[in-house]
PDB file as gemmi writes it, atoms N, CA and C in Angstrom:
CRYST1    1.000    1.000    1.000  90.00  90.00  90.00 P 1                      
ATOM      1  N   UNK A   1      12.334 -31.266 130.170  1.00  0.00           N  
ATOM      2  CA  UNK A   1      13.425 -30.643 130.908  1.00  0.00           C  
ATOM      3  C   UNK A   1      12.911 -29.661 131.944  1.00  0.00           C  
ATOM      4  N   UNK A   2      11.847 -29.086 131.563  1.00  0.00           N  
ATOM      5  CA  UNK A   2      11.021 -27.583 132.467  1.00  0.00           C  
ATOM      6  C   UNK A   2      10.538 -28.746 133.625  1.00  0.00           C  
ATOM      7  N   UNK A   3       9.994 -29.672 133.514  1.00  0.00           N  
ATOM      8  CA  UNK A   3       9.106 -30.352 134.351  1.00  0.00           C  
ATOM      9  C   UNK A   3      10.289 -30.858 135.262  1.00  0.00           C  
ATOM     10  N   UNK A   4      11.578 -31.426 134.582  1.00  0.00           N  
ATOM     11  CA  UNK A   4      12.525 -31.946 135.923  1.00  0.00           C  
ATOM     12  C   UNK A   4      13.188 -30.822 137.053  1.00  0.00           C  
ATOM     13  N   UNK A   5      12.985 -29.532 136.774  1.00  0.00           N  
ATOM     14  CA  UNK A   5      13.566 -28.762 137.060  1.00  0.00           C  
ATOM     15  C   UNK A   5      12.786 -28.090 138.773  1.00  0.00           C  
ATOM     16  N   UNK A   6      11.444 -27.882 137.910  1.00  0.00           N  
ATOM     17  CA  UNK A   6       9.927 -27.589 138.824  1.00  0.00           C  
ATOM     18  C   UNK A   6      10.420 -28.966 139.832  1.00  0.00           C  
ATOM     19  N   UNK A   7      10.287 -30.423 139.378  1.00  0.00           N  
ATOM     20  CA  UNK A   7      10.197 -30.933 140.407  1.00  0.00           C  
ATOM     21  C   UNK A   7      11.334 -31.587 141.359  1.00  0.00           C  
ATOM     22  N   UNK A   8      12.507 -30.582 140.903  1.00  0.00           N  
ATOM     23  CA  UNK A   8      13.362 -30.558 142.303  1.00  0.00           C  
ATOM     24  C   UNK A   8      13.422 -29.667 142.976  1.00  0.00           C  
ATOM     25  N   UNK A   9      13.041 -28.712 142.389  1.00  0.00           N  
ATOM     26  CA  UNK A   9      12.506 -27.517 143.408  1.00  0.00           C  
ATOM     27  C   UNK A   9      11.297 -27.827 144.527  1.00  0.00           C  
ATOM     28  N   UNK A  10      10.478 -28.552 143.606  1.00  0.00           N  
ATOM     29  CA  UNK A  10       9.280 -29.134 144.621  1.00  0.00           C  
ATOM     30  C   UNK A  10      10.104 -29.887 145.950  1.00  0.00           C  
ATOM     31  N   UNK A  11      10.783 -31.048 145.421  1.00  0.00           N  
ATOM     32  CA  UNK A  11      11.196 -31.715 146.346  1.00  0.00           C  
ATOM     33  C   UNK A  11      12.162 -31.061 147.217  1.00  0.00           C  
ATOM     34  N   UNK A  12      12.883 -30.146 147.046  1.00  0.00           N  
ATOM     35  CA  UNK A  12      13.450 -29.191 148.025  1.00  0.00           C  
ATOM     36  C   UNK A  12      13.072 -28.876 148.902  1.00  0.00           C  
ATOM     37  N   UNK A  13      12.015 -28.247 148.246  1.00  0.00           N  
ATOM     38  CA  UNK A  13      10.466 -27.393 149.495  1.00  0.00           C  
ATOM     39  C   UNK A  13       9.984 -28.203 150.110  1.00  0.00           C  
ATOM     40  N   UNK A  14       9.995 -29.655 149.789  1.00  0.00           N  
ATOM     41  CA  UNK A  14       9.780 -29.887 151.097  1.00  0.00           C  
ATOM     42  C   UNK A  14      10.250 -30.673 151.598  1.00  0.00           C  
ATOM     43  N   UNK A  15      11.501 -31.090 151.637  1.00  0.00           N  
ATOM     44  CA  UNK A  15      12.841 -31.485 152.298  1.00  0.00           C  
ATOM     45  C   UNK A  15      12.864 -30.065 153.617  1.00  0.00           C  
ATOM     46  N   UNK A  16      12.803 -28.956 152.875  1.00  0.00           N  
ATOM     47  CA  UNK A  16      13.019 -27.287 153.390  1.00  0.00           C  
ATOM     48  C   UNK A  16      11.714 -27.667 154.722  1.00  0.00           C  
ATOM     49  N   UNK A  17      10.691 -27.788 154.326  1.00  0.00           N  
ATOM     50  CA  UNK A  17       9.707 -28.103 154.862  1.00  0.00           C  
ATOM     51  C   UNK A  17       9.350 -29.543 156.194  1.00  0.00           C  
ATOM     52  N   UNK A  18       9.963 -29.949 155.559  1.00  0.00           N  
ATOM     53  CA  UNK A  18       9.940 -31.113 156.890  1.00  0.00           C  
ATOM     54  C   UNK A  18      11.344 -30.793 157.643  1.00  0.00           C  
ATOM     55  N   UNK A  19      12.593 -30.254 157.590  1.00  0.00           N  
ATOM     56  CA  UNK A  19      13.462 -29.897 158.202  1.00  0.00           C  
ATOM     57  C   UNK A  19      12.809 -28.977 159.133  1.00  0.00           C  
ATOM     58  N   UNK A  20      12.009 -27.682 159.132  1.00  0.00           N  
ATOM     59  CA  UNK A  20      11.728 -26.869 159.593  1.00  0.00           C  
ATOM     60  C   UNK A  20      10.741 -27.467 160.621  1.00  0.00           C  
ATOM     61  N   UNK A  21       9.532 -28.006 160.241  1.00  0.00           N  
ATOM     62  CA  UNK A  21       9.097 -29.210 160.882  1.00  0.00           C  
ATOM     63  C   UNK A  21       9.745 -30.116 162.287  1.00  0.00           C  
ATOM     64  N   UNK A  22      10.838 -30.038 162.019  1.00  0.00           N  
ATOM     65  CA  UNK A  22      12.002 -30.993 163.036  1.00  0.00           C  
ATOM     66  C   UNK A  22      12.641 -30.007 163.632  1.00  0.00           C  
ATOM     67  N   UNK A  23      13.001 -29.018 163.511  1.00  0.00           N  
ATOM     68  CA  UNK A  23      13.503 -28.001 163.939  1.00  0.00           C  
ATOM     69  C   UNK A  23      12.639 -27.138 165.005  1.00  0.00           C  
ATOM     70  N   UNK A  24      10.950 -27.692 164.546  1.00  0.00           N  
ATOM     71  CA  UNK A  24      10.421 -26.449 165.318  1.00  0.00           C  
ATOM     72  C   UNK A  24      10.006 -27.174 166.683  1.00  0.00           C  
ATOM     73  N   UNK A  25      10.056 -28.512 166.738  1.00  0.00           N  
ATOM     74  CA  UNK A  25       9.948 -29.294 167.881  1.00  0.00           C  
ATOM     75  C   UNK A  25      11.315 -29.426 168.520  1.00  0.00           C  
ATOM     76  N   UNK A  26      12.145 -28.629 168.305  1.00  0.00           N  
ATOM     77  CA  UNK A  26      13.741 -28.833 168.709  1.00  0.00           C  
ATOM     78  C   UNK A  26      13.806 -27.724 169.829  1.00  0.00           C  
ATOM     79  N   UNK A  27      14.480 -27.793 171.163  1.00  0.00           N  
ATOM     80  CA  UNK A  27      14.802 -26.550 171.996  1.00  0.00           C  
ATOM     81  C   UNK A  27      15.857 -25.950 171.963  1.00  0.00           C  
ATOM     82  N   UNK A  28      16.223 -25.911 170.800  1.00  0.00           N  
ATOM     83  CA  UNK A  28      17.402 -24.872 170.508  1.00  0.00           C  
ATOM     84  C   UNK A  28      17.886 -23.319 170.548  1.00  0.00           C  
ATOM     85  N   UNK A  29      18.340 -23.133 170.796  1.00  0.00           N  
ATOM     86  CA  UNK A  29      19.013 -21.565 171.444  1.00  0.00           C  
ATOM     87  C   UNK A  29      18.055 -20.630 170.621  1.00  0.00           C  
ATOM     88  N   UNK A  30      18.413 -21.089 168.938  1.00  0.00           N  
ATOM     89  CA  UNK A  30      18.257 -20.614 167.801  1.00  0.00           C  
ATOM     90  C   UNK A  30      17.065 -20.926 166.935  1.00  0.00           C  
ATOM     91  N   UNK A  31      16.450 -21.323 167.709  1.00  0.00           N  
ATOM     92  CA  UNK A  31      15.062 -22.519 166.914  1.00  0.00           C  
ATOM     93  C   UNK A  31      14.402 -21.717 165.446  1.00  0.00           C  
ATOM     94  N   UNK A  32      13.722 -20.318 166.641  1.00  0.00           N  
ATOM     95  CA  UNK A  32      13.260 -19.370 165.327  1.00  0.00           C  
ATOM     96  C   UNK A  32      14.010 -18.925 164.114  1.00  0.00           C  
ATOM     97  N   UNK A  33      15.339 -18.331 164.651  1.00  0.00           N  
ATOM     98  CA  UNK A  33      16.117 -18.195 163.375  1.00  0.00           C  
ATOM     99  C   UNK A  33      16.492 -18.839 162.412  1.00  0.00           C  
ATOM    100  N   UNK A  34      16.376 -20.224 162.906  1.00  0.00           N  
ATOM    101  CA  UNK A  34      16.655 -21.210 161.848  1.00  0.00           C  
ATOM    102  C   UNK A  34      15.803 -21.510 160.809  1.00  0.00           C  
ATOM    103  N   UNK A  35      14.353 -21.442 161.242  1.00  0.00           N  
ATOM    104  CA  UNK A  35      13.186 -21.399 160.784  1.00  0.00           C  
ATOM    105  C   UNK A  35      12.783 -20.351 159.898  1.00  0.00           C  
ATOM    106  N   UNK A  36      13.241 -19.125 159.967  1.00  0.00           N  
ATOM    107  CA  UNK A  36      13.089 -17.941 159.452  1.00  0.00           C  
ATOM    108  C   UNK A  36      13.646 -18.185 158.171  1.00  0.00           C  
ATOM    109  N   UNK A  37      14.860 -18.402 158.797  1.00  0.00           N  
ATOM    110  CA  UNK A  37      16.496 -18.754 157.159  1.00  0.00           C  
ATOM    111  C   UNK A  37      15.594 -19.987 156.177  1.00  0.00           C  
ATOM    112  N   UNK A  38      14.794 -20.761 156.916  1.00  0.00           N  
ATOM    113  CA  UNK A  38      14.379 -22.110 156.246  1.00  0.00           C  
ATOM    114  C   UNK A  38      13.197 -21.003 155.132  1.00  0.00           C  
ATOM    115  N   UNK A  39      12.813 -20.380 155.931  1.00  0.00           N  
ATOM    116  CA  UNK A  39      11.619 -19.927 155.306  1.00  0.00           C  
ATOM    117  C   UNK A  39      12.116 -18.504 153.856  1.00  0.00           C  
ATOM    118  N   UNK A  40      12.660 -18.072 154.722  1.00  0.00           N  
ATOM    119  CA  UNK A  40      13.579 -17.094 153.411  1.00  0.00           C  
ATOM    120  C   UNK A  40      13.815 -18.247 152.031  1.00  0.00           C  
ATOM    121  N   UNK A  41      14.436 -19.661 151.844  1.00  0.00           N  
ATOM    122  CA  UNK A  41      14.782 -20.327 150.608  1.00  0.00           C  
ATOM    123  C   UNK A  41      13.734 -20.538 150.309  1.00  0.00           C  
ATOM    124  N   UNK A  42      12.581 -21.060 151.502  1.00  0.00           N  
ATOM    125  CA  UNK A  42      11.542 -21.756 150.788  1.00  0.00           C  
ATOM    126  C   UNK A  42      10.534 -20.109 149.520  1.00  0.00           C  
ATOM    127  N   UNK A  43      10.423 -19.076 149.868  1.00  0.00           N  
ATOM    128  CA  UNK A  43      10.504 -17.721 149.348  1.00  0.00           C  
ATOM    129  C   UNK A  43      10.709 -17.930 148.446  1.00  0.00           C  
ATOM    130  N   UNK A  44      11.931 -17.679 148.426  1.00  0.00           N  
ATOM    131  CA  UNK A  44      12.952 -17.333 147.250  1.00  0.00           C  
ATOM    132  C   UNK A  44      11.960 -18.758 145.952  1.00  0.00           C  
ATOM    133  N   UNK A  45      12.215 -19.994 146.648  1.00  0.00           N  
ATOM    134  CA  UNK A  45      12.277 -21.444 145.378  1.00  0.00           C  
ATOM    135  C   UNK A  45      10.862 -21.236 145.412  1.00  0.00           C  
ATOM    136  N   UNK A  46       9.608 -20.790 146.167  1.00  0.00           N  
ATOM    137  CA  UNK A  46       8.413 -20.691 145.258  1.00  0.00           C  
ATOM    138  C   UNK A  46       8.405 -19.240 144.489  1.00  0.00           C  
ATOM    139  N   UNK A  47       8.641 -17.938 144.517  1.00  0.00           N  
ATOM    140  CA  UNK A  47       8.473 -16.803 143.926  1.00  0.00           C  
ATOM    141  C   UNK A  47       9.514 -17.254 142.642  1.00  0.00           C  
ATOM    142  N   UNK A  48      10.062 -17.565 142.852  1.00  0.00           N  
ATOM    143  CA  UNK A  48      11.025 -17.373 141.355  1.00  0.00           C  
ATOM    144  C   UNK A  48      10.583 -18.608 140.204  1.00  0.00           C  
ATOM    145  N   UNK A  49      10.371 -19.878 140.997  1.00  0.00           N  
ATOM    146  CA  UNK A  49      10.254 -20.849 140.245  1.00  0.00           C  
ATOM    147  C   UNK A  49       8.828 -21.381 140.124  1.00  0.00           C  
ATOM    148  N   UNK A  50       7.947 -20.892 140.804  1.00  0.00           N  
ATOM    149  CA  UNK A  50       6.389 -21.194 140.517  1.00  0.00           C  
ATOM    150  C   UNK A  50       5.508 -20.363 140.411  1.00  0.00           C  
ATOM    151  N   UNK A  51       6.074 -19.745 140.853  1.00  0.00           N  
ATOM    152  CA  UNK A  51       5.647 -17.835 140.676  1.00  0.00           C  
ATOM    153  C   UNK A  51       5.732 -16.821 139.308  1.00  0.00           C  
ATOM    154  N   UNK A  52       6.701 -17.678 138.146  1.00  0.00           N  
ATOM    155  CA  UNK A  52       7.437 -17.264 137.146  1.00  0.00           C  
ATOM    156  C   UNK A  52       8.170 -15.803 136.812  1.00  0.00           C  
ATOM    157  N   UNK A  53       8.877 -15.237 138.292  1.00  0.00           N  
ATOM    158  CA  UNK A  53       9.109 -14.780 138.720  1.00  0.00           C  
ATOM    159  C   UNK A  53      10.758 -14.314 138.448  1.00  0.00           C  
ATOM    160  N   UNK A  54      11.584 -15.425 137.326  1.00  0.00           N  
ATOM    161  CA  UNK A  54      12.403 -15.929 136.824  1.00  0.00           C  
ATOM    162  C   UNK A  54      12.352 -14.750 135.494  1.00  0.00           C  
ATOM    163  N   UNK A  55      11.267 -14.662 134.778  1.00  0.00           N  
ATOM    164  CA  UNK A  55      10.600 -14.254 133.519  1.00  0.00           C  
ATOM    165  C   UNK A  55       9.899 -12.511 133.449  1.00  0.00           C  
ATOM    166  N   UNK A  56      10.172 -12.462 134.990  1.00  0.00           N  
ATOM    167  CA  UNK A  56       9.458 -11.242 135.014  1.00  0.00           C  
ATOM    168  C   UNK A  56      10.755 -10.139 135.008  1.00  0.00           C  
ATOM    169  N   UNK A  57      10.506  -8.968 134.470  1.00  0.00           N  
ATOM    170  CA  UNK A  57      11.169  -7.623 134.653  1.00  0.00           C  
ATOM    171  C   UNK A  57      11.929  -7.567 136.153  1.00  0.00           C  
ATOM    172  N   UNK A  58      13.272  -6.518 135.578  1.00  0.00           N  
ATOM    173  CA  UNK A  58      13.971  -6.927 137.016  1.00  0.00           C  
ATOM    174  C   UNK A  58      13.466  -6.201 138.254  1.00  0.00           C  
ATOM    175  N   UNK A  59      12.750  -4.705 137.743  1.00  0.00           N  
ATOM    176  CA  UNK A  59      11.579  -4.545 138.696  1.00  0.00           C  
ATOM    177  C   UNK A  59      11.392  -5.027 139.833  1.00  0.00           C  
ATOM    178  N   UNK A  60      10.416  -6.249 138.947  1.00  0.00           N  
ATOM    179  CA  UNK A  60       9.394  -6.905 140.304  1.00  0.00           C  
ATOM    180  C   UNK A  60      10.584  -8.171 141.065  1.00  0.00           C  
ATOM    181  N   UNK A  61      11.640  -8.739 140.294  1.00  0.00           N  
ATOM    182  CA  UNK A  61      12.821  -9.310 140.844  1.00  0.00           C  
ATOM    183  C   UNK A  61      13.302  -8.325 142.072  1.00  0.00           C  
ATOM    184  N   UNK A  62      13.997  -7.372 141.945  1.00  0.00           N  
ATOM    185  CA  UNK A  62      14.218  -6.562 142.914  1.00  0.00           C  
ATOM    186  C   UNK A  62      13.255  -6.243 143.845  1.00  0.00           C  
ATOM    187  N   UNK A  63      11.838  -5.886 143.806  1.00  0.00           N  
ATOM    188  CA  UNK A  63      11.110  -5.489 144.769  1.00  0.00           C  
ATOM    189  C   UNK A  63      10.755  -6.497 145.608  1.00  0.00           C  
ATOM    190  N   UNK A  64      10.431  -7.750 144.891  1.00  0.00           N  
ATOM    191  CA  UNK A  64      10.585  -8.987 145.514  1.00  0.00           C  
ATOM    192  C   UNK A  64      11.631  -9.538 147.021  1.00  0.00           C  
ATOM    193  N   UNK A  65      13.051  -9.274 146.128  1.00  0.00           N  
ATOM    194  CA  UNK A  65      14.460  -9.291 147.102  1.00  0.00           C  
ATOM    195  C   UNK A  65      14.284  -8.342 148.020  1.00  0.00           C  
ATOM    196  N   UNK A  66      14.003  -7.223 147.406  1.00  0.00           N  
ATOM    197  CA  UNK A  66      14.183  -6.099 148.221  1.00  0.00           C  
ATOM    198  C   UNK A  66      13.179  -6.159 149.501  1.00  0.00           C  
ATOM    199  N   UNK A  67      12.354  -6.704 149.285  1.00  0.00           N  
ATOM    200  CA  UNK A  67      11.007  -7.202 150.141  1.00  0.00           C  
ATOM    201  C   UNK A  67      11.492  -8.302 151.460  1.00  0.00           C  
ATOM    202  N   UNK A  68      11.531  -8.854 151.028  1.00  0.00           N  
ATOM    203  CA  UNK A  68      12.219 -10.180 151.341  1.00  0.00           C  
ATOM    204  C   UNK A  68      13.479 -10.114 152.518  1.00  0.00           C  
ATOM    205  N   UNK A  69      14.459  -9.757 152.057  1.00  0.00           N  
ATOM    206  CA  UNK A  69      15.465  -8.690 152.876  1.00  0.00           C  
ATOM    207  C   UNK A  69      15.512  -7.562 153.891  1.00  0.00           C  
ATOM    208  N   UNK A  70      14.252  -6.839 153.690  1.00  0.00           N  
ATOM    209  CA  UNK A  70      13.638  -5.827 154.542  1.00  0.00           C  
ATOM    210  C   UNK A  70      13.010  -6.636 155.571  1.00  0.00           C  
ATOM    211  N   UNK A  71      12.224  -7.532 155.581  1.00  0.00           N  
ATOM    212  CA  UNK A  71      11.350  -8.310 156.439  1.00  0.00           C  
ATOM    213  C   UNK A  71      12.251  -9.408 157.058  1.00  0.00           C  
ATOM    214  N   UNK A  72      13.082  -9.551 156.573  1.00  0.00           N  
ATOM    215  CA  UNK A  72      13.726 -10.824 157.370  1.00  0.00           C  
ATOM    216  C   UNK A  72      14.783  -9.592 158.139  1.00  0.00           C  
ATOM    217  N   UNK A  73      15.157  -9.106 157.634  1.00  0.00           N  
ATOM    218  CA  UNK A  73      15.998  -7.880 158.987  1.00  0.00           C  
ATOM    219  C   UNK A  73      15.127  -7.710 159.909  1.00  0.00           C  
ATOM    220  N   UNK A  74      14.020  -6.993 160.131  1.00  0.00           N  
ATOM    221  CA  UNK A  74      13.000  -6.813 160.866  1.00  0.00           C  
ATOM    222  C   UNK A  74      12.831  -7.765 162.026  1.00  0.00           C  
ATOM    223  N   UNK A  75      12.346  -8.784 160.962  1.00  0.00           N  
ATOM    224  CA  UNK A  75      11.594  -9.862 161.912  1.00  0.00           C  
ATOM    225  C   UNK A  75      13.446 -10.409 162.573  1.00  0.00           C  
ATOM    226  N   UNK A  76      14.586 -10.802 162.087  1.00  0.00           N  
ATOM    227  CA  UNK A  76      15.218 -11.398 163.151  1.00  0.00           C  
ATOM    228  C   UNK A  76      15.904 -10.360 164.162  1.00  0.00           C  
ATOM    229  N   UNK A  77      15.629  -8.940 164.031  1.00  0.00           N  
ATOM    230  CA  UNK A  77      16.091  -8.039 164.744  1.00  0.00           C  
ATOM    231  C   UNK A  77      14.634  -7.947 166.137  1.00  0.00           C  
ATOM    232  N   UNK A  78      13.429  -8.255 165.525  1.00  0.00           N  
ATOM    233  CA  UNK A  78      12.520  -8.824 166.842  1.00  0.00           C  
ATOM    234  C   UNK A  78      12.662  -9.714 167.090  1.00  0.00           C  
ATOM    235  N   UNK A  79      13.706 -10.609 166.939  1.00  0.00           N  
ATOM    236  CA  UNK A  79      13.855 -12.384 167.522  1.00  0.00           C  
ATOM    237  C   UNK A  79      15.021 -12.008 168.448  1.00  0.00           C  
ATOM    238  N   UNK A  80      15.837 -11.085 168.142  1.00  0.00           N  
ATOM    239  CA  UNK A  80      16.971 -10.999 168.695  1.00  0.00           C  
ATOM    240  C   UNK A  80      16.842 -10.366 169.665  1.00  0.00           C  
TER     241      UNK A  80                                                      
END                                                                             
């Protein structure tokens, strides 16, 4: 059951991954931001789920998010 779980997450990432891929050869208004957002899930589905990150104290969960959230404000407030 652990192993089917890991590997739809895998296959996500890189569904996540070849979208972004197609996106980054795209001339869209929005190209980077889209890429950014792609990259924020892809984050999130390796730290929590291969990272065991799921298991850890809410701590390092929060500092994680909290991380995560801080840097993607940042960075799309320099895109913008």
């Amino acid at each position: 059951m652990k192993n089917a779980v890991f590997l739809k997450v895998l296959i996500v990432l890189i569904v996540l991954t070849i979208v972004s891929a197609i996106f980054s050869n795209s001339n869209l208004e929005f190209t980077s931001t889209i890429i950014l957002i792609l990259s924020i899930f892809k984050f999130v589905g390796v730290s929590f789920y291969f990272m065991e990150l799921r298991k850890a104290h809410v701590f390092w969960k929060a500092s994680v998010l909290i991380f995560l959230f801080l840097f993607s404000v940042v960075s799309l407030n320099i895109l913008w």
